[in-house]
C-alpha positions as CSV (number, residue, x, y, z in Angstrom):
1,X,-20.4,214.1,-37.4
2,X,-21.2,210.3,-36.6
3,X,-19.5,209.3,-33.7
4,X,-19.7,205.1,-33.6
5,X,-22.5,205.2,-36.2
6,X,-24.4,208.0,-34.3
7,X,-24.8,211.7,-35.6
8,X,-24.1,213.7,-32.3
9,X,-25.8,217.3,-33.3
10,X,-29.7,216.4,-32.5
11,X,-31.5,219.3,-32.3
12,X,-30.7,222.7,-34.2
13,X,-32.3,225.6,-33.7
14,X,-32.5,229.2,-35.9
15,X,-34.1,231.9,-34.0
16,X,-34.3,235.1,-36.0
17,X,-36.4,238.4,-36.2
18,X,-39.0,238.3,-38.8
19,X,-38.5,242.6,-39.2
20,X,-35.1,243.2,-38.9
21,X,-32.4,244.2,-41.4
22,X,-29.5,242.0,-40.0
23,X,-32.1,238.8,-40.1
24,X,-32.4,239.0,-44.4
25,X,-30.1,236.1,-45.4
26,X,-31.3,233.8,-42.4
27,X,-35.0,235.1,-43.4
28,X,-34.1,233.6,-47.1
29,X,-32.4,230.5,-45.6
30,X,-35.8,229.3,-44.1
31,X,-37.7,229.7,-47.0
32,X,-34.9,228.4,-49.8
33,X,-32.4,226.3,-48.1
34,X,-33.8,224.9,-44.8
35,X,-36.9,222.7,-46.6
36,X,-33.7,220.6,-48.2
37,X,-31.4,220.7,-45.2
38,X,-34.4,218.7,-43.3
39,X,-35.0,216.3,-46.3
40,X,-31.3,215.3,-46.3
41,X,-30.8,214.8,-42.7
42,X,-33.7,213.3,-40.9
43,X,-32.0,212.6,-38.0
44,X,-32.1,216.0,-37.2
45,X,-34.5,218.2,-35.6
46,X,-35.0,221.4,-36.6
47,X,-36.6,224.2,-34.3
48,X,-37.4,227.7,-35.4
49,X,-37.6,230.2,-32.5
50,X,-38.8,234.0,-33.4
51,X,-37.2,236.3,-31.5
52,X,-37.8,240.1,-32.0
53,X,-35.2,242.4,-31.9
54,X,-32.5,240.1,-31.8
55,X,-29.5,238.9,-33.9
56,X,-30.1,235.8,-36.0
57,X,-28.5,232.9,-34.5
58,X,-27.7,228.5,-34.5
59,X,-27.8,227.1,-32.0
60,X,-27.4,223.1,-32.2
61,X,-28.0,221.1,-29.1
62,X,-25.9,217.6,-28.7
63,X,-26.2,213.9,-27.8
64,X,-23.2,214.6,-24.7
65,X,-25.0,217.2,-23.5
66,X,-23.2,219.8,-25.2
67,X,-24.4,223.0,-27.4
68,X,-23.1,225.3,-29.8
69,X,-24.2,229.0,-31.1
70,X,-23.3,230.7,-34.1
71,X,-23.9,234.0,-35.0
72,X,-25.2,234.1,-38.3
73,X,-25.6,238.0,-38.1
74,X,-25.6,240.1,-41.9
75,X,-24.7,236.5,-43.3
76,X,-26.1,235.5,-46.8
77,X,-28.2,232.1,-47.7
78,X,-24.8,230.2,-48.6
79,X,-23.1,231.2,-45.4
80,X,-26.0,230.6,-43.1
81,X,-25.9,226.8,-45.0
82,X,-22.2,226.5,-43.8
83,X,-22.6,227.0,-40.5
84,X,-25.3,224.7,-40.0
85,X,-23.3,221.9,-41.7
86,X,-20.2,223.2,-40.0
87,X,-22.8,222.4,-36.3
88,X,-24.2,219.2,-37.8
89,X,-20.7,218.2,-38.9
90,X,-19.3,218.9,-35.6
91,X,-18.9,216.7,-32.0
92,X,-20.2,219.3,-29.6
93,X,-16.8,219.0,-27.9
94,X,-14.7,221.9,-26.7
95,X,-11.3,221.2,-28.4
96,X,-8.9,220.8,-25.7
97,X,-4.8,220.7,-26.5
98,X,-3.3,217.9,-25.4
99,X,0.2,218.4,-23.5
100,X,1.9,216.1,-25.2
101,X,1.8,214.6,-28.2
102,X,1.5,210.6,-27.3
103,X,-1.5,210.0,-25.1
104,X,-2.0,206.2,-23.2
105,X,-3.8,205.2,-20.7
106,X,-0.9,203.0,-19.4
107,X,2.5,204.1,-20.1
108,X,5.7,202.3,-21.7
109,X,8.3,201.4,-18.2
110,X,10.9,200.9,-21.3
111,X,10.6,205.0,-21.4
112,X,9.9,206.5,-24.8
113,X,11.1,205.2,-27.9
114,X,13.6,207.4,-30.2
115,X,15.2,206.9,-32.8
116,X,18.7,208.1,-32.1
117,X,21.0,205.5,-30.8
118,X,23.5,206.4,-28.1
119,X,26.5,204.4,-27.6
């Protein structure tokens, strides 16, 4: 996601096993899917890391100094492709809940404004 005109997810990288039986759909994602995901988004870079004897993961690196990984273990080509938008499409940001529901940096000294009227 662009945050002021600036993607935030800048790096991605897939590291997968190039033998084993959980790494098949991430296996086909590199050779179908990944050539077109780098031709749409050239903003992005793209690293592939071979790890043996590991689970296929994402992992996508951020402008705020942020990562993400995804576990993209016994997925197929189309689910592999959603994670990686779901990264790219992302802030890098852990979502935090806020306490209450109007946030200000300076705060009304009328109090809060409600609708009911008490007379």
């Amino acid at each position: 996601m662009a945050l002021k005109g600036v993607w935030q997810l800048k790096k991605l990288v897939v590291s997968y096993c190039n033998w084993g039986g959980s790494n098949r759909g991430i296996r086909a994602f590199m050779d179908s899917e990944s050539p077109a995901l780098i031709e749409k988004n050239p903003q992005l870079e793209v690293v592939t890391a071979l790890s043996r004897g590991q689970h296929p993961y994402l992992k996508g690196e951020y402008q705020m100094k942020g990562w993400c990984v995804m576990c993209v273990k016994n997925m197929d080509t189309e689910e592999v492709l959603l994670n990686a938008t779901r990264l790219r499409n992302s802030l890098g940001r852990k979502v935090v809940k806020l306490r209450t529901r109007h946030v200000t940096k300076y705060p009304s000294v009328q109090g809060i404004l409600t609708t009911t009227v008490i007379l």
